[in-house]
N, C-alpha and C positions, 0 to 999 in steps of 0.2 A: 504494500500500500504506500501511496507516494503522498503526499501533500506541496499544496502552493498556493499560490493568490488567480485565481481567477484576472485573469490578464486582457483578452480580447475575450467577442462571441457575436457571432453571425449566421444566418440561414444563409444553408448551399440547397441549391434545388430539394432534394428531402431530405436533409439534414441540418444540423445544428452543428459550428463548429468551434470549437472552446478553446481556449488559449489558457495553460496553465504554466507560471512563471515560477520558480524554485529557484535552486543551484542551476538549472538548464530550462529551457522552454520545452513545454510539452503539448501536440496538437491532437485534441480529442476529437471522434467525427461520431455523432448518435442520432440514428434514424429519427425522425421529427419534424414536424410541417403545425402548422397555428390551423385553429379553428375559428367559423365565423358562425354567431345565431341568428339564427331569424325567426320573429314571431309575427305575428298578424289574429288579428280576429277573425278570421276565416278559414277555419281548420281545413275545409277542403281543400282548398288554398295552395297551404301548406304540405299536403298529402301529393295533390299534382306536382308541387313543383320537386319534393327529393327524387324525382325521376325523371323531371322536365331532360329534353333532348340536347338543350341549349347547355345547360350545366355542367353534363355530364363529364364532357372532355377536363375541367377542374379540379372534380372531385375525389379525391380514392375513399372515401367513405360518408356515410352520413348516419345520423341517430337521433331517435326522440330523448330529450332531457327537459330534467327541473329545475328551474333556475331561478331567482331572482329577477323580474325583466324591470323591474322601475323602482328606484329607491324610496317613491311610497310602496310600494306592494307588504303587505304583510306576511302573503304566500307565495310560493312557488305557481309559478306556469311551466307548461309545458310548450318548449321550444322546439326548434331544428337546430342541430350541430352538424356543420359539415365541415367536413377536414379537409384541408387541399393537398391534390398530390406535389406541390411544391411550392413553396412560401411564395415563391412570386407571384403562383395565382390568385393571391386572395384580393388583393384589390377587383384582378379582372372578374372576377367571380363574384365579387357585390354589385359591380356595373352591370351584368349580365343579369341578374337578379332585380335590379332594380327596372331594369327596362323592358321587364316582363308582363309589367301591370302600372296602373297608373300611380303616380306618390303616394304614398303613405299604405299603403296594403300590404306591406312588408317592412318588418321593423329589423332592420341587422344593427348588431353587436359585435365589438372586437376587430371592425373592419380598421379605427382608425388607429390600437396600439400593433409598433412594431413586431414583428414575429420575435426577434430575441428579448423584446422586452415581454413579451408572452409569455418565453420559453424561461424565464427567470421568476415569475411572479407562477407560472405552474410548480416548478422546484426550489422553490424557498432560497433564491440565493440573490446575490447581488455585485456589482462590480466590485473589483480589490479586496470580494473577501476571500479569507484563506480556506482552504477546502480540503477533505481528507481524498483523495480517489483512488476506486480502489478498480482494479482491471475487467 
C-alpha cells in the first residue's frame, strides 16, 4: 500500500485519471464516467425517453432512483440516472435531451458540475489530500 497527496485528476473518455505525488509520481486510470438526472412530471415521459433512439448512442446505462430533486422537497422522487459512456458526452446528452420536448418537461441535474468534481464528491476526497492507495 502506497500513500500520497492527490496531485492532479481528470476524465479520459471512460475513465478517471489521478495523479498521486509521494517520493515519485504515481498515475492511476479507474473505469468511471458522471451521471446526469432527469425528472419531469410526466412519468410516461420519462419511461419513452430511457430508450429514446436519439440518446442512445451517449448512454452505457441508465436506472430509476431516489433522490432529493429540490431543496424544499421533504421526500425522495423518483428520477432517471443515466451514465454516459464517456465524460464528454454529458453535456451532449443534456442538449439532446433537452431538444426532445419543449422547456421545462424535463428537469436535468448534475449537467453543470464537472465530471472530476463529480468523481470527488462520489468518493469523499478532495484536492492535496493525502490518501492511502492500495492496488
Amino acid at each position: 500500500m502506497n500513500s500520497g497527496w492527490l496531485y492532479d485528476i481528470y476524465p479520459l473518455d471512460d475513465k478517471i485519471i489521478l495523479w498521486i505525488k509521494n517520493k515519485s509520481i504515481q498515475r492511476i486510470e479507474k473505469q468511471w464516467t458522471p451521471s446526469l438526472y432527469v425528472a419531469s412530471e410526466n412519468k410516461h415521459k420519462l419511461d419513452k425517453l430511457e430508450h429514446h433512439n436519439k440518446i442512445i448512442p451517449f448512454v452505457k446505462n441508465s436506472q430509476w432512483t431516489n433522490k432529493i430533486e429540490q431543496v424544499s422537497d421533504l421526500l425522495e422522487s423518483k428520477v432517471l440516472e443515466f451514465n454516459v459512456k464517456r465524460s464528454q458526452d454529458l453535456l451532449q446528452l443534456a442538449r439532446t435531451i433537452e431538444r426532445l420536448d419543449k422547456f421545462g418537461v424535463y428537469r436535468l441535474y448534475n449537467v453543470d458540475v464537472p465530471p472530476e468534481q463529480t468523481f470527488m464528491y462520489e468518493h469523499d476526497i478532495f484536492p492535496l489530500g493525502k490518501y492511502k492507495i492500495r492496488d
